[in-house]
MIRO-746045 format. One record per residue (C-alpha): x, y, z; residue in three letters; residue number from 1. Coordinates in steps of 0.001 Angstrom, whole numbers, plus 500000, padded with zeros to 6 digits. Last residue first. Layout:
BEGIN
<site <X; Y; Z>; Ala; NUM>
...
END
This chain:
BEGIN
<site <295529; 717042; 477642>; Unk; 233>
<site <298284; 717788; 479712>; Unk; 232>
<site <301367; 715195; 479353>; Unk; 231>
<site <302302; 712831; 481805>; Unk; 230>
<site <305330; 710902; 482221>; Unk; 229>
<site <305483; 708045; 485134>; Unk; 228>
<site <308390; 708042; 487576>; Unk; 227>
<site <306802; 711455; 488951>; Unk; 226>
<site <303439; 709698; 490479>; Unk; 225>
<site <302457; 712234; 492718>; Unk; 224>
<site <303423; 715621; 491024>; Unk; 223>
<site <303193; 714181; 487395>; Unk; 222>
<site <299722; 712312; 488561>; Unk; 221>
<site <298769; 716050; 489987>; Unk; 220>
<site <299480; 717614; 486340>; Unk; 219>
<site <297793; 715281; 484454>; Unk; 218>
<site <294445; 715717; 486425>; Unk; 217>
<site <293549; 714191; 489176>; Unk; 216>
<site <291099; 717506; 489878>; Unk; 215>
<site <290089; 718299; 493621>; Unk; 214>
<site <292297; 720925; 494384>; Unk; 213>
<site <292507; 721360; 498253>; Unk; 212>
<site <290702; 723733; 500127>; Unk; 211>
<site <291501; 724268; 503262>; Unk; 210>
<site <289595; 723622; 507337>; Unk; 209>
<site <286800; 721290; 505652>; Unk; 208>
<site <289387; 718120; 505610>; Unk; 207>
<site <290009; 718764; 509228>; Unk; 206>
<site <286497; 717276; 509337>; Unk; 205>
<site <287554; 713760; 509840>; Unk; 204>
<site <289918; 714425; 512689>; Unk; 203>
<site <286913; 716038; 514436>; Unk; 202>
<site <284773; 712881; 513908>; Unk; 201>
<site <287514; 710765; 515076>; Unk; 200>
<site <287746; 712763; 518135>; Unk; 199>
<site <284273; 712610; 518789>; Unk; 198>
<site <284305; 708478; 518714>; Unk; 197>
<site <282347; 706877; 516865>; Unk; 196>
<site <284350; 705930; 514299>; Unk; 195>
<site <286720; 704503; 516563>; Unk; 194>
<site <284148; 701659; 517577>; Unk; 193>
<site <283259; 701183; 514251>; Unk; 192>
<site <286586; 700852; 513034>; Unk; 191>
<site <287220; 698543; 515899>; Unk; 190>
<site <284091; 696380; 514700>; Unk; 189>
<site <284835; 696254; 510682>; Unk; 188>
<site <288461; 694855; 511698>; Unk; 187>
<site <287020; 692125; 513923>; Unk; 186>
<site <284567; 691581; 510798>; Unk; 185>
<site <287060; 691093; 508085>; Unk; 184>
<site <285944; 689111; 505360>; Unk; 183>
<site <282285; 690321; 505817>; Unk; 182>
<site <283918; 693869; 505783>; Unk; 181>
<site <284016; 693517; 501658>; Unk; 180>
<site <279913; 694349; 501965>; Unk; 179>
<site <280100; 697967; 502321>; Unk; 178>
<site <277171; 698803; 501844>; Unk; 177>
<site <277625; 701734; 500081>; Unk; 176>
<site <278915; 699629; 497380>; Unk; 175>
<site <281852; 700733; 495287>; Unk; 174>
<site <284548; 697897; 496155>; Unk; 173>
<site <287376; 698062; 494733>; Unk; 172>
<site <289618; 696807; 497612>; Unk; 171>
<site <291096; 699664; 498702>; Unk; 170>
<site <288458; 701600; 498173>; Unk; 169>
<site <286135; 698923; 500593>; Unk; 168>
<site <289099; 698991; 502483>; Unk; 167>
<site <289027; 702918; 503284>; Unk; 166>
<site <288384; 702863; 507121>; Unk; 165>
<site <291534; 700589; 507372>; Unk; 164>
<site <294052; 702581; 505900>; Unk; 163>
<site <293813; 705647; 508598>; Unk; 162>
<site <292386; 703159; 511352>; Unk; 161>
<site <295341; 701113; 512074>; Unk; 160>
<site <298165; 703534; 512863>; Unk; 159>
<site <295123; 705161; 515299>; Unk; 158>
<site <294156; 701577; 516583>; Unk; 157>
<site <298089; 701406; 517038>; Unk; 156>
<site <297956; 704293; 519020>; Unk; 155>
<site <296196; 703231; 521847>; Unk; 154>
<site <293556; 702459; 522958>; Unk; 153>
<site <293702; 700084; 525908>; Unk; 152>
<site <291634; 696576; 526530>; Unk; 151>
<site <293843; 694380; 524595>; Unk; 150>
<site <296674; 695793; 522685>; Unk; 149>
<site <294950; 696043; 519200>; Unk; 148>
<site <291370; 697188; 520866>; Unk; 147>
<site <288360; 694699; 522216>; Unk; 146>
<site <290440; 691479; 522024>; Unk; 145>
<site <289403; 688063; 521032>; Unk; 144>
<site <289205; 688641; 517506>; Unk; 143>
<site <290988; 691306; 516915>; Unk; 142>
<site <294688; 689473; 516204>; Unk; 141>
<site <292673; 687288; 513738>; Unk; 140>
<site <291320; 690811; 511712>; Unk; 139>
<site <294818; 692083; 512125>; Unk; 138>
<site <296310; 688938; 510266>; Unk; 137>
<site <293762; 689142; 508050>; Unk; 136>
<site <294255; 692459; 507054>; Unk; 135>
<site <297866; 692180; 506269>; Unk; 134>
<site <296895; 688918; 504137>; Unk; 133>
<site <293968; 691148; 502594>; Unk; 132>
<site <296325; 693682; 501890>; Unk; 131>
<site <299293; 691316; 500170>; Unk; 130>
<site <296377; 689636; 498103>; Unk; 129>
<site <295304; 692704; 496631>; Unk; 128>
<site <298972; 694128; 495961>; Unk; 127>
<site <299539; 690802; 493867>; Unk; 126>
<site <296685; 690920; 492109>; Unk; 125>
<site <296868; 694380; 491188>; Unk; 124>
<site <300614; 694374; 490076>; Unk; 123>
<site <300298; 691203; 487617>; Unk; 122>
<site <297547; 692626; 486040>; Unk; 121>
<site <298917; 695713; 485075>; Unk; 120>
<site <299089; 696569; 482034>; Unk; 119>
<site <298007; 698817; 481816>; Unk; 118>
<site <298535; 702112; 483328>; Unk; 117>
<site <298374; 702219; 487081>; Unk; 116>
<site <295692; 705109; 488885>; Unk; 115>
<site <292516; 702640; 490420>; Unk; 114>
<site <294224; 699281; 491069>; Unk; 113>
<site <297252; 699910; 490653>; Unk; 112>
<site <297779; 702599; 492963>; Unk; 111>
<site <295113; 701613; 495815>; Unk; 110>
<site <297074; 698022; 496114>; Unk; 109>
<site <300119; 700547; 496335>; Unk; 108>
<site <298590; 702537; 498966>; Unk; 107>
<site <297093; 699440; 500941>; Unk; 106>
<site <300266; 697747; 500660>; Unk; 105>
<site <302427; 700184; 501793>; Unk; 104>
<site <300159; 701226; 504622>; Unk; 103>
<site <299194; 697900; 506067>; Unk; 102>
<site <302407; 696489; 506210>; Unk; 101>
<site <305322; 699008; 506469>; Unk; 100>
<site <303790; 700975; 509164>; Unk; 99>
<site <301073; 699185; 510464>; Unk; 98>
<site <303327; 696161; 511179>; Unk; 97>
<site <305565; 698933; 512849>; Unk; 96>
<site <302825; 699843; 514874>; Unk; 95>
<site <301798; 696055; 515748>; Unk; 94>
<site <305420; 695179; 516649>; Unk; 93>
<site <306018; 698590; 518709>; Unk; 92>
<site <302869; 698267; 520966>; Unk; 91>
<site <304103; 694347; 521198>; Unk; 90>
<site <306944; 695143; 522865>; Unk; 89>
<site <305333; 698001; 525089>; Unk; 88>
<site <302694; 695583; 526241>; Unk; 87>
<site <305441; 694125; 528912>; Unk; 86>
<site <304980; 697325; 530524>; Unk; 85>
<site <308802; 699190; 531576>; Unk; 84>
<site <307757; 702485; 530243>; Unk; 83>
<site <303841; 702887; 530156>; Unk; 82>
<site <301467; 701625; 527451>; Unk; 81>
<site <300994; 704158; 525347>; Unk; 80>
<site <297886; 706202; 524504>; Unk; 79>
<site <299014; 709268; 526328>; Unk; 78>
<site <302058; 709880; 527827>; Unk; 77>
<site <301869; 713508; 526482>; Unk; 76>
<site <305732; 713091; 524654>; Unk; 75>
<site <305535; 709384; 524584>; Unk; 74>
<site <302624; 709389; 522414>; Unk; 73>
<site <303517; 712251; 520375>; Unk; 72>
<site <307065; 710596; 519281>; Unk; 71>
<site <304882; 707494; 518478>; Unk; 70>
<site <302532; 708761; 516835>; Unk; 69>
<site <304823; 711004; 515024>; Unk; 68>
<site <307392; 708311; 514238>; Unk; 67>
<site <304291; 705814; 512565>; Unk; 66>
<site <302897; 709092; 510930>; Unk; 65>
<site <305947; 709929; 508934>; Unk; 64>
<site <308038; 713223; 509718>; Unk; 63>
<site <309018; 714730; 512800>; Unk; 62>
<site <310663; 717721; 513274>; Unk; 61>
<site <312101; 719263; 516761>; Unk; 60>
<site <313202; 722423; 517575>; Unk; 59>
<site <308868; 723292; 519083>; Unk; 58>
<site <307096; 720480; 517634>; Unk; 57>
<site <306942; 720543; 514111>; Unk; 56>
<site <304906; 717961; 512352>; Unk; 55>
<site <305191; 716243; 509166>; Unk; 54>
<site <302227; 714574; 507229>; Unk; 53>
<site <302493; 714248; 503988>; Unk; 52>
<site <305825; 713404; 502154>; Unk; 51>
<site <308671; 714805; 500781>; Unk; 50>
<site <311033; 712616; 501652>; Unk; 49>
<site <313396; 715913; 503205>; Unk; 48>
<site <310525; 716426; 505672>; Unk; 47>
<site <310993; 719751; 507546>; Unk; 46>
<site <312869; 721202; 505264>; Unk; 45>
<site <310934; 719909; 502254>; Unk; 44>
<site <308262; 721635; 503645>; Unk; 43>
<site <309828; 725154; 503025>; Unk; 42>
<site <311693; 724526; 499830>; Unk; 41>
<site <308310; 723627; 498422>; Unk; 40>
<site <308281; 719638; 497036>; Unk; 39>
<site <304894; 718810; 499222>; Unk; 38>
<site <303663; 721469; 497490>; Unk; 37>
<site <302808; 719327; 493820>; Unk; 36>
<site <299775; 720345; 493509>; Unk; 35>
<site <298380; 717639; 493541>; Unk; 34>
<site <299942; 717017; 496839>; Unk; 33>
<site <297933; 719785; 498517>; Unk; 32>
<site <300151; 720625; 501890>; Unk; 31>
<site <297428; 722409; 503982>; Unk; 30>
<site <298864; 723468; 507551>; Unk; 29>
<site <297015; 722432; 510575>; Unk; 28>
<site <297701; 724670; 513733>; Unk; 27>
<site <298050; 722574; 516840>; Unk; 26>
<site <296865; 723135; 520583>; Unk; 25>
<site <297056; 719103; 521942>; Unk; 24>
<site <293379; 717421; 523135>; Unk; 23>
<site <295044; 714081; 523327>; Unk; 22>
<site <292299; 712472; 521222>; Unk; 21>
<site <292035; 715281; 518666>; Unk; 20>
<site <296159; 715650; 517957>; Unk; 19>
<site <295783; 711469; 518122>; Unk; 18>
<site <292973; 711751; 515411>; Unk; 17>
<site <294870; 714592; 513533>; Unk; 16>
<site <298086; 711895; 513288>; Unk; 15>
<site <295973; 708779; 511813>; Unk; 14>
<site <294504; 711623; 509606>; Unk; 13>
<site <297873; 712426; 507680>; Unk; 12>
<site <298442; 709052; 506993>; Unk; 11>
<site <295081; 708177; 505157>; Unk; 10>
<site <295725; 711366; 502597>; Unk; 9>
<site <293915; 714058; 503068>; Unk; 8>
<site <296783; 716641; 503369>; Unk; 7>
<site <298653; 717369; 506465>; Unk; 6>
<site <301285; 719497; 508077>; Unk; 5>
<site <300786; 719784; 511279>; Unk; 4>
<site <302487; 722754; 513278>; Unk; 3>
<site <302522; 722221; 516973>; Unk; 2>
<site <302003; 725102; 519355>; Unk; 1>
END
């Protein structure tokens, strides 16, 4: 059985979708970041970066959601274009696009936005204008195609949908409306279409399997943002 370590982070869920979608036996294991576990001897052996998620699949152990979609995609053949298809070059563009585009950004756009000290001007606009660049590339790549890579799921919707359902965060917004998706309506429509999917409602709720500590206190910004010194109140 695969061991998934998660927390509820975006990254994490992009890997309990495809552990939904493929229908794979796992057992989720809670690593609560504000807590500071992700530095625990034992996780740090699987993921010497210490960072959520990391899976362990029988010897071997895979850390960053990017390498475990991937490694789980070619491992069930599911949700991958198959060996030799001329779609498997641009299955690796898009998901390493997703990888060091749309997640950095997003997370560090989320960073100084909502959790930086001042000042920081300088770091919010330019982390806002690097995600809705990202985004707009993905919102022109959707707009004459029903999934990243045409007509297949795959697992660059999954690499895509862990940021992308939070961009009204992302972006500030605090509307239940959710009117930032007017920018991005090809991006609004394949979240959509994920969201309702059963699998994406499972991944979801993997949330409700722990508890995790809900405070972002001065002691979880010392765990997850160590280069900046916090004292308890």
């Amino acid at each position: 059985m695969i061991k998934f370590y998660y927390s509820l982070a975006p990254n994490p869920l992009k890997v309990a979708l495809f552990l939904e979608e493929a229908g794979l036996e796992y057992e989720a294991i809670p690593v609560d970041t504000r807590k500071g576990e992700q530095f625990a001897p034992a996780f740090a052996a699987v993921n010497p970066n210490n960072k959520v998620p990391a899976i362990v699949d029988g010897e071997a152990a895979v850390f960053d959601s990017g390498a475990i979609l991937l490694y789980l995609g070619e491992k069930t053949g599911k949700f991958v274009p198959p060996a030799g298809d001329k779609a498997r070059g641009e299955l690796l563009s898009w998901l390493m696009f997703a990888a060091t585009g749309i997640g950095p950004y997003s997370g560090q756009a989320v960073h100084f936005r909502h959790y930086a000290p001042e000042p920081k001007e300088y770091g919010v606009t330019r982390y806002l204008y690097e995600v809705k660049r990202h985004y707009g590339v993905l919102d022109a790549r959707l707009a004459d195609r029903e999934w990243m890579l045409g007509s297949a799921y795959s697992i660059v919707d999954m690499a895509v949908w862990g940021w992308a359902r939070m961009l009204p965060f992302i972006l500030g917004e605090t509307n239940k409306d959710m009117t930032v998706w007017s920018e991005f309506p090809h991006v609004k429509r394949l979240m959509d279409a994920i969201n309702a999917r059963p699998a994406a409602t499972r991944a979801e709720a993997i949330r409700d399997r722990h508890s995790f500590k809900a405070e972002f206190d001065a002691e979880a910004k010392a765990f997850m943002f160590r280069h900046i010194k916090e004292t308890a109140a």
